[in-house]
N, C-alpha and C positions, 0 to 999 in steps of 0.2 A: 771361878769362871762366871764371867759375866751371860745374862742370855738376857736378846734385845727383840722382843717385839714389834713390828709393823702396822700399822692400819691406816685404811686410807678415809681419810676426811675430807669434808666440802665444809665451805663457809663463804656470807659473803657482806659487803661494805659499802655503803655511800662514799665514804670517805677515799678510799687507794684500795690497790690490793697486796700493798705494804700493811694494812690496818685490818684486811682481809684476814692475811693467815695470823694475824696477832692476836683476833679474835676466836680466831679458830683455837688457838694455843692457851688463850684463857678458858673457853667454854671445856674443851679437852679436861684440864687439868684441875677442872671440878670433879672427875669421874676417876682419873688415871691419875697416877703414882711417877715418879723418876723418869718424866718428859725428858730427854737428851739433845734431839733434834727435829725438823721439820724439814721435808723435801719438796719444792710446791712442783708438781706435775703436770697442770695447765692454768693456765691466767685466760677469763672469758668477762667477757659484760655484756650488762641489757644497757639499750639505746630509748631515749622517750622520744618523743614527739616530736621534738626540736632538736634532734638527732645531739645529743649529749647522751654522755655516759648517766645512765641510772644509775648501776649498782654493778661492784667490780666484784667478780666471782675468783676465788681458787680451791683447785683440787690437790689434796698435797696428802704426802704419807709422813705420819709422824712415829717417830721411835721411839721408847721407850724400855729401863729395862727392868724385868717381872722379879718378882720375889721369892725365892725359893720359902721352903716349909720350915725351917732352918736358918732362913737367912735375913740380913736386913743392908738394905741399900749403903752404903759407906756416902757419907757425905762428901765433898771435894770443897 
């Protein structure tokens, strides 16, 4: 039986906030193990001066599933 972890992360991007949670899923999976999927939960941006988008924000909960004492992740 599998057991799947939750957490929720922020990250953010000049670029999209397609490139938002991409970076979010690479900085992640410096730390975390058997990443499975990503939920994004809000999409936000900062505005500059010349009213354009700065910097595209998301909040997203990412899954992952944990490793027993005993066990080890089956690759697919």
């Amino acid at each position: 039986m599998a057991i799947i972890k939750v957490i929720e992360i922020m990250c953010n991007s000049t670029k999209s906030w397609e490139d938002a949670a991409q970076q979010a899923i690479l900085e992640a999976s410096k730390t975390v193990k058997n990443i499975r999927s990503i939920y994004i939960k809000e999409h936000s941006a900062t505005i500059d001066k010349n009213n354009k988008i700065e910097e595209f924000r998301v909040t997203a909960n990412l899954s992952f599933e944990i490793e027993g004492p005993n066990k080890s992740v089956s690759k697919k």
